[in-house]
C-alpha positions as CSV (number, residue, x, y, z in Angstrom):
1,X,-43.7,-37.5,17.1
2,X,-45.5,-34.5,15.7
3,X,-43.3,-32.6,12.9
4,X,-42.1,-29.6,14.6
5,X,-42.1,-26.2,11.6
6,X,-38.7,-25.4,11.8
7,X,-38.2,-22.5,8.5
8,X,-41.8,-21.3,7.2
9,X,-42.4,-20.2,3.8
10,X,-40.2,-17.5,2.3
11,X,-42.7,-16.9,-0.3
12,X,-46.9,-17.5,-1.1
13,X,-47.7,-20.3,-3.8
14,X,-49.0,-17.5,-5.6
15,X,-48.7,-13.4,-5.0
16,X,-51.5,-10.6,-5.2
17,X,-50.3,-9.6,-8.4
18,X,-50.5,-12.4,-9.7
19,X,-53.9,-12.7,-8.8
20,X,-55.2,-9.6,-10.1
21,X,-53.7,-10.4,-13.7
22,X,-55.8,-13.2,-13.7
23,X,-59.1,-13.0,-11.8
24,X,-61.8,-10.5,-11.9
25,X,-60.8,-8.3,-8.6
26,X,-63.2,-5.8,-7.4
27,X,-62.2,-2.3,-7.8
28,X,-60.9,-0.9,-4.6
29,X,-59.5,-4.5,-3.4
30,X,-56.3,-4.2,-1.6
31,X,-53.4,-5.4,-2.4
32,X,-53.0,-6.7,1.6
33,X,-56.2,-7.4,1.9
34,X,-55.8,-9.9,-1.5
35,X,-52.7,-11.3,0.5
36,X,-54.4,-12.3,3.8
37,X,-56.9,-14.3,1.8
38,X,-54.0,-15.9,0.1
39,X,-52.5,-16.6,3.2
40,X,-55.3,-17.8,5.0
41,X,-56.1,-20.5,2.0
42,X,-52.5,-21.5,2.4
43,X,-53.3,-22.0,5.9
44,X,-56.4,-24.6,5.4
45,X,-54.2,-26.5,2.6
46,X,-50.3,-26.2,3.2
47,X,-48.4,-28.3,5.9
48,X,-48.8,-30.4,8.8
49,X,-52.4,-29.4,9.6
50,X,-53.0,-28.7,5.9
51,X,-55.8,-30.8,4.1
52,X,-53.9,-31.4,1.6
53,X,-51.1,-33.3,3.6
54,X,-48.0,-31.8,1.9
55,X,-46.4,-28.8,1.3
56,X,-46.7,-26.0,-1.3
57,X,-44.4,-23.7,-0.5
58,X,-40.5,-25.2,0.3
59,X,-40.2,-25.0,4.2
60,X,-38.2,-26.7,7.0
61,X,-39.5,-29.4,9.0
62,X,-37.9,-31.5,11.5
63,X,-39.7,-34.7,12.9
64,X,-38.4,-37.6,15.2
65,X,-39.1,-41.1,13.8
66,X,-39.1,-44.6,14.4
67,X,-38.7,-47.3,11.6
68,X,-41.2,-49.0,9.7
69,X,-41.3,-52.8,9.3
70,X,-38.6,-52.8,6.7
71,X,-36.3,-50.3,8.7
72,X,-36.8,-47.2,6.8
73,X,-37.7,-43.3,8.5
74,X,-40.8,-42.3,6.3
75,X,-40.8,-38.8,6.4
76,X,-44.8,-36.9,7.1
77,X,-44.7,-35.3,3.5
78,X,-44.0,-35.8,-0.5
79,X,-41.5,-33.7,-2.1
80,X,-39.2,-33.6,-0.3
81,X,-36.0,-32.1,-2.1
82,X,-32.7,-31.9,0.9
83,X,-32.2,-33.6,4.0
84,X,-30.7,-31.2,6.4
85,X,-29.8,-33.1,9.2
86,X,-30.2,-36.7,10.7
87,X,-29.3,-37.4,14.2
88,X,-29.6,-40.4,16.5
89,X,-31.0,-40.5,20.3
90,X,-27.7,-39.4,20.7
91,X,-27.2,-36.5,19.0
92,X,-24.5,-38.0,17.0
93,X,-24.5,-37.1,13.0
94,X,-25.8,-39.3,10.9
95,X,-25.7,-37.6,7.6
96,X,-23.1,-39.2,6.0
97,X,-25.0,-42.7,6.6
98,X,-28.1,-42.7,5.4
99,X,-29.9,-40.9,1.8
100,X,-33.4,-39.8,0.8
101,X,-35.6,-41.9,-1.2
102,X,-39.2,-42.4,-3.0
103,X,-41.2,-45.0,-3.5
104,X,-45.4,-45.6,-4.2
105,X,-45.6,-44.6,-0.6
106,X,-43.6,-41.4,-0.4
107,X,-40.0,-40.3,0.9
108,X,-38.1,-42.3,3.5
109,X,-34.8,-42.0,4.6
110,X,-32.6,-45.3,4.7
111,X,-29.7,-46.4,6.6
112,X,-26.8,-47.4,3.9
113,X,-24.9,-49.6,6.9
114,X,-28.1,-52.0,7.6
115,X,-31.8,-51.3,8.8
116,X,-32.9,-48.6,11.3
117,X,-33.9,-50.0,14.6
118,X,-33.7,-46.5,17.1
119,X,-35.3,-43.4,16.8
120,X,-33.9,-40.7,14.7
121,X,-34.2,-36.8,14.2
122,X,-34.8,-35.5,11.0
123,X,-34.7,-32.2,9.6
124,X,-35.5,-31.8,5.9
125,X,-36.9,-29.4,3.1
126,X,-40.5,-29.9,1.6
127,X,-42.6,-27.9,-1.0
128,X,-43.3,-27.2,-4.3
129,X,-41.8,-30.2,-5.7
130,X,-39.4,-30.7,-8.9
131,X,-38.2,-28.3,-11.2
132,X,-41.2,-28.9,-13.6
133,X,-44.0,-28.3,-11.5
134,X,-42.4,-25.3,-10.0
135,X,-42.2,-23.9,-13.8
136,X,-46.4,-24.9,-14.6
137,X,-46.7,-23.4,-11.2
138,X,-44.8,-19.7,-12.3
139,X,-46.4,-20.0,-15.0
140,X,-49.8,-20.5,-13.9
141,X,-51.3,-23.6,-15.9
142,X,-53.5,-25.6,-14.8
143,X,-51.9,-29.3,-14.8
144,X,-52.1,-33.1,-13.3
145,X,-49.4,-34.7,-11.5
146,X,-49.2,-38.3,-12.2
147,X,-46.2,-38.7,-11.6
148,X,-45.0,-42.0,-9.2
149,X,-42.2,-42.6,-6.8
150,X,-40.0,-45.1,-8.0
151,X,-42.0,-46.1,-11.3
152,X,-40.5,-46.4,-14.7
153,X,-42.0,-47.4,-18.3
154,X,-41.5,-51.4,-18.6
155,X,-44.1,-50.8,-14.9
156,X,-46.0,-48.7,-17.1
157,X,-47.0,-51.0,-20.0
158,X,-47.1,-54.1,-17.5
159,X,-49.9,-52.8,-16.0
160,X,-51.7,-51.4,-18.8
161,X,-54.9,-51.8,-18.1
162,X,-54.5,-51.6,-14.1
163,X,-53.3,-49.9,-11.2
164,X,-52.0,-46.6,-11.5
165,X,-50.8,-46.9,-15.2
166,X,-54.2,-47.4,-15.9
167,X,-55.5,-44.0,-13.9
168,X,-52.8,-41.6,-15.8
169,X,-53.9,-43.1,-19.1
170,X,-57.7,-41.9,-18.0
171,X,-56.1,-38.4,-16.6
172,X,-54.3,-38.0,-19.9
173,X,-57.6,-37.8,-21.9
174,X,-58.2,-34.0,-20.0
175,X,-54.6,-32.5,-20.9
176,X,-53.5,-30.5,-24.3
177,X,-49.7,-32.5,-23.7
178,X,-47.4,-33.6,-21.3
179,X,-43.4,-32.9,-19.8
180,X,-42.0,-36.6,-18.3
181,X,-39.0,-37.4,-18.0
182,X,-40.0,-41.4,-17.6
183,X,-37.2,-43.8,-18.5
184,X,-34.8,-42.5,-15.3
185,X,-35.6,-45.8,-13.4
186,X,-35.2,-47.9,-17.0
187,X,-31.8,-47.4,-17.2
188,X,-29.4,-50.8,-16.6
189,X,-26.7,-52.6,-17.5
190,X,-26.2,-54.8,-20.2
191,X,-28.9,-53.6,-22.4
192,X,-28.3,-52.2,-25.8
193,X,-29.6,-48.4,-26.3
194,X,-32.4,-49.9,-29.6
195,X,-32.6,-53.5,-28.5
196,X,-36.3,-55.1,-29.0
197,X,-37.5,-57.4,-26.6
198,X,-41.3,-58.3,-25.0
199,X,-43.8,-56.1,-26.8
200,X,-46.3,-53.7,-24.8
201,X,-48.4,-55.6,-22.0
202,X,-46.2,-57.9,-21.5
203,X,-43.1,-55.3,-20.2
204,X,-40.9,-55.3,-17.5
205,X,-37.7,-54.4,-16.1
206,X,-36.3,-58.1,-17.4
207,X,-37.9,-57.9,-20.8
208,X,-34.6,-56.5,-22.7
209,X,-35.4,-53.7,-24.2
210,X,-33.9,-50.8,-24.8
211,X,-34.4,-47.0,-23.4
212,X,-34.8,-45.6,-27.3
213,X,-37.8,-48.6,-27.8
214,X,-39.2,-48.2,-24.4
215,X,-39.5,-44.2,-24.7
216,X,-41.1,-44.7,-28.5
217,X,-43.6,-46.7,-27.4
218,X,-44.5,-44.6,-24.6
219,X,-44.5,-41.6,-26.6
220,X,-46.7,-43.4,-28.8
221,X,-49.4,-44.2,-26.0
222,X,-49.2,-40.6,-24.8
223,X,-49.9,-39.9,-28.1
224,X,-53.3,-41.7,-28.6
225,X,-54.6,-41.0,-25.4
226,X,-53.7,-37.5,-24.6
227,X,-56.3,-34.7,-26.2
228,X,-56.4,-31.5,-27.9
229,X,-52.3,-30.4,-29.6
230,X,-51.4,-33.9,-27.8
231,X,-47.5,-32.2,-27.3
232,X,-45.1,-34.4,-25.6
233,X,-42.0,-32.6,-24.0
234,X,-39.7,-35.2,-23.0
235,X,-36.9,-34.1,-20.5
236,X,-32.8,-35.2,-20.0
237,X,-32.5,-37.1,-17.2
238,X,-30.7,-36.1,-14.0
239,X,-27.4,-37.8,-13.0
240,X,-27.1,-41.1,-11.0
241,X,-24.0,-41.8,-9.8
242,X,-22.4,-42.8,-6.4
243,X,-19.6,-40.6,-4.4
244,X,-16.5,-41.3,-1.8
245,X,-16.5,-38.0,-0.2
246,X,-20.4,-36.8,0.2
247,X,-20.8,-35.8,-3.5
248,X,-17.7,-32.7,-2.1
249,X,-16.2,-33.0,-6.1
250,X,-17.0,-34.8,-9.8
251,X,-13.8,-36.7,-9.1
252,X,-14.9,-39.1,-6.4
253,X,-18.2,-39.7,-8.5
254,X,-19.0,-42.8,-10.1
255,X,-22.1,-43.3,-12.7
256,X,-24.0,-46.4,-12.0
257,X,-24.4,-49.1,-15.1
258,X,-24.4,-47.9,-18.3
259,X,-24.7,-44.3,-17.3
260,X,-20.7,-44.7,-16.6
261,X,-19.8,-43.3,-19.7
262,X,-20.1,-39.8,-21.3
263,X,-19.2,-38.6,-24.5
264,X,-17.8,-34.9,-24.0
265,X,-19.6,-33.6,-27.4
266,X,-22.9,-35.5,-27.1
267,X,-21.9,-37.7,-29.9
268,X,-24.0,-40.9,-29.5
269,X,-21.1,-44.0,-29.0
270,X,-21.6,-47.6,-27.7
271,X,-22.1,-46.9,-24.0
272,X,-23.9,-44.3,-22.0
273,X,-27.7,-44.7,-22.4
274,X,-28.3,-42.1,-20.3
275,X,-26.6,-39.8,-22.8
276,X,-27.4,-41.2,-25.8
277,X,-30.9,-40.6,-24.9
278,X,-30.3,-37.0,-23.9
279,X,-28.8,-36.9,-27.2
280,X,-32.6,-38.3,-28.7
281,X,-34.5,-35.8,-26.7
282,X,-32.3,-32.8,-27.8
283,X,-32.1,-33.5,-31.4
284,X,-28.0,-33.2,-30.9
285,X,-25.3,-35.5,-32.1
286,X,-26.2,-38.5,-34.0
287,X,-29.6,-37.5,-34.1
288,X,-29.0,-33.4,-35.4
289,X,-31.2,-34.1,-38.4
290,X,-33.9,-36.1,-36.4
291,X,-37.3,-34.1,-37.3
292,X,-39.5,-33.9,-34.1
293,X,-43.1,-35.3,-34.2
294,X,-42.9,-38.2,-35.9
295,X,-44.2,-41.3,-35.1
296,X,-43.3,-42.8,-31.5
297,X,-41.1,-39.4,-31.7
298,X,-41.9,-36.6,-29.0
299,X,-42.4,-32.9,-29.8
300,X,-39.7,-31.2,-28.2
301,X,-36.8,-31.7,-25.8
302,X,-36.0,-29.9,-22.4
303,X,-32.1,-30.0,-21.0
304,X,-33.4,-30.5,-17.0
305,X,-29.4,-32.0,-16.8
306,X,-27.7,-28.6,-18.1
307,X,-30.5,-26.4,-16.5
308,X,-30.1,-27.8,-13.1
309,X,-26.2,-26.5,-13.6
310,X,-24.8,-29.9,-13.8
311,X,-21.5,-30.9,-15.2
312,X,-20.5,-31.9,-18.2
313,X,-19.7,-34.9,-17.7
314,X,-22.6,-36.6,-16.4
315,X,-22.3,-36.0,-12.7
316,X,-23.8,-33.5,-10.6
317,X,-22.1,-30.4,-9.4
318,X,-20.3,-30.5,-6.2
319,X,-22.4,-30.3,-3.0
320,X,-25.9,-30.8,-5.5
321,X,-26.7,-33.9,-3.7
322,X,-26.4,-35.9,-0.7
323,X,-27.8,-39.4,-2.4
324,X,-26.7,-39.5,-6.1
325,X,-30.5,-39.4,-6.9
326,X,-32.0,-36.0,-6.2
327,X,-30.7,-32.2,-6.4
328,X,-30.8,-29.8,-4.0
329,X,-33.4,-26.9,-3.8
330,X,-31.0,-24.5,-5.3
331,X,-30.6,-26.7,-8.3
332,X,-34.2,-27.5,-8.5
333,X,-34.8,-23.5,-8.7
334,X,-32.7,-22.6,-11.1
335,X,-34.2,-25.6,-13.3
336,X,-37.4,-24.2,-13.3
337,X,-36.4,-20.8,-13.7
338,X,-34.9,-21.6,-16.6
339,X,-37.9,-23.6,-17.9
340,X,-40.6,-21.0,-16.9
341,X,-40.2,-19.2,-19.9
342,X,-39.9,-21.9,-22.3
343,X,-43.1,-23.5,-21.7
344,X,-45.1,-21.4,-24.3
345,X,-43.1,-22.6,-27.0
346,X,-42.6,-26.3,-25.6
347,X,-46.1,-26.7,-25.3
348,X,-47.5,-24.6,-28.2
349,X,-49.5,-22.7,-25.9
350,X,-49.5,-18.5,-26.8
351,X,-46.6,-16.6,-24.9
């Protein structure tokens, strides 16, 4: 069925003010009158009828689905950041059954208990995205999102010279730097934080190596293709843990492979990658007196974990998730708002 607008916009994607700072407005323009033209732009591009086919602003939709081949609920839009509710023909709750996910096609929901075969209602938040673009966004720069459901770095250097690696190694060529926070779908057990294994073209999840050599060499390849200050702003990466009671408490989470472990001071120890990487992009710990911008080194380090108002102890705050995978709007918010006004100085750009 048609997706039904259930919560519009709360906001514009940009305001009148905004505007005014930064375009040459005729004397005498309105500050209403700069409004409605914002609105009616919003109009052609935002939403269900939108040419664009997603959402800027966050809003509420709710749509009734039927599987796909493979049993999943893909959902109309990309970034998408809270399901709301899911309910069978029924009416009966299915919440507690089912998470959000991404792939190279978009969001889905998925049944944990086996594959969807009826119908469900789904009501879920869409809009501006993650915390990142929200903070380009506030900020107003310019920027390219090349960013790809379910990808990770080993996919990256596999197809180096194809597909869609290949396409945000041309894009790269037209930006000053760049904020990723590649290596979240890298993490896995039984490999060893430095460990060497297939060199690049030849990478792939299997290839054994670890998330300190796979970030090097992909800051080295953003590095030579990237133009202008060429400033590369890794990020921490989120949580990823599973839960026994809806993601309520910490207590009842559980961090997935090596992510298990966390060292309460940031010191680098023998397990964790997740947080011995952290430790790498932060210049903390073990790697205090690590100068930034050296060679397969990034620029600068961005704490998306501790900005989103996460724990310290690598799980996410209570009620932050529903999946173990993404964060809620509120967290995502209060991420960018705390980024926003670090950007200048993260990506060498005047204040």
């Amino acid at each position: 069925m048609r997706p039904v607008l259930v919560k519009a916009p709360t906001a514009r994607p940009i305001e009148p003010a905004d505007v005014i700072a930064r375009a040459e407005v005729l004397s005498g323009a309105s500050v209403v009158a700069i409004g409605a033209l914002i609105d009616a732009a919003t109009g052609q591009l935002s939403g269900w009828h939108g040419t664009l086919g997603r959402c800027l602003v966050d809003q509420t939709w709710s749509v009734e689905l039927e599987p796909d081949q493979r049993g999943y609920y893909r959902l109309p839009f990309p970034d998408v950041s809270q399901l709301l509710a899911v309910k069978d023909e029924g009416g009966g709750d299915l919440a507690a059954r089912v998470r959000l996910r991404s792939d190279a096609l978009g969001w889905y929901v998925a049944l944990l208990d086996g594959v969807g075969a009826d119908a469900l209602t789904i009501q879920f938040v869409a809009g501006f995205g993650g915390p990142v673009k929200r903070a380009l966004n506030m900020k107003g720069y310019s920027f390219i999102d090349v960013s790809l459901s379910g990808s990770n770095i080993g996919n990256q250097f596999a197809g180096y010279d194809a597909g869609p690696s290949a396409l945000r190694r041309v894009f790269r060529q037209y930006c000053d730097g760049v904020i990723t926070n590649h290596a979240g779908n890298d993490r896995r057990s039984g490999i060893t934080f430095e460990n060497v294994g297939a060199a690049p073209g030849s990478l792939n999840d299997a290839s054994g190596n670890g998330l300190r050599v796979l970030t090097s060499w992909h800051n080295s390849d953003l590095r030579a293709t990237l133009r202008g200050p060429k400033r590369i702003v890794r990020t921490t990466l989120l949580p990823a843990t599973t839960s026994t009671d809806g993601y309520a408490t910490t207590a009842n989470q559980t961090g997935k492979n090596d992510d298990a472990v966390w060292v309460s001071d940031y010191a680098t120890s023998a397990n964790g990658d997740q947080f011995k990487l952290a430790d790498l992009n932060m210049r903390r710990g073990a790697y205090a007196a690590l100068p930034y911008g050296g060679a397969g080194e990034c620029d600068a380090g961005w704490d998306m974990y501790a900005a989103s108002g996460h724990t310290a102890d690598g799980k996410f705050a209570p009620n932050s998730t529903n999946d173990g995978t993404h964060q809620f709007v509120a967290n995502i918010v209060a991420a960018a708002n705390d980024l926003a006004p670090r950007l200048p100085a993260l990506l060498g750009f005047a204040a």
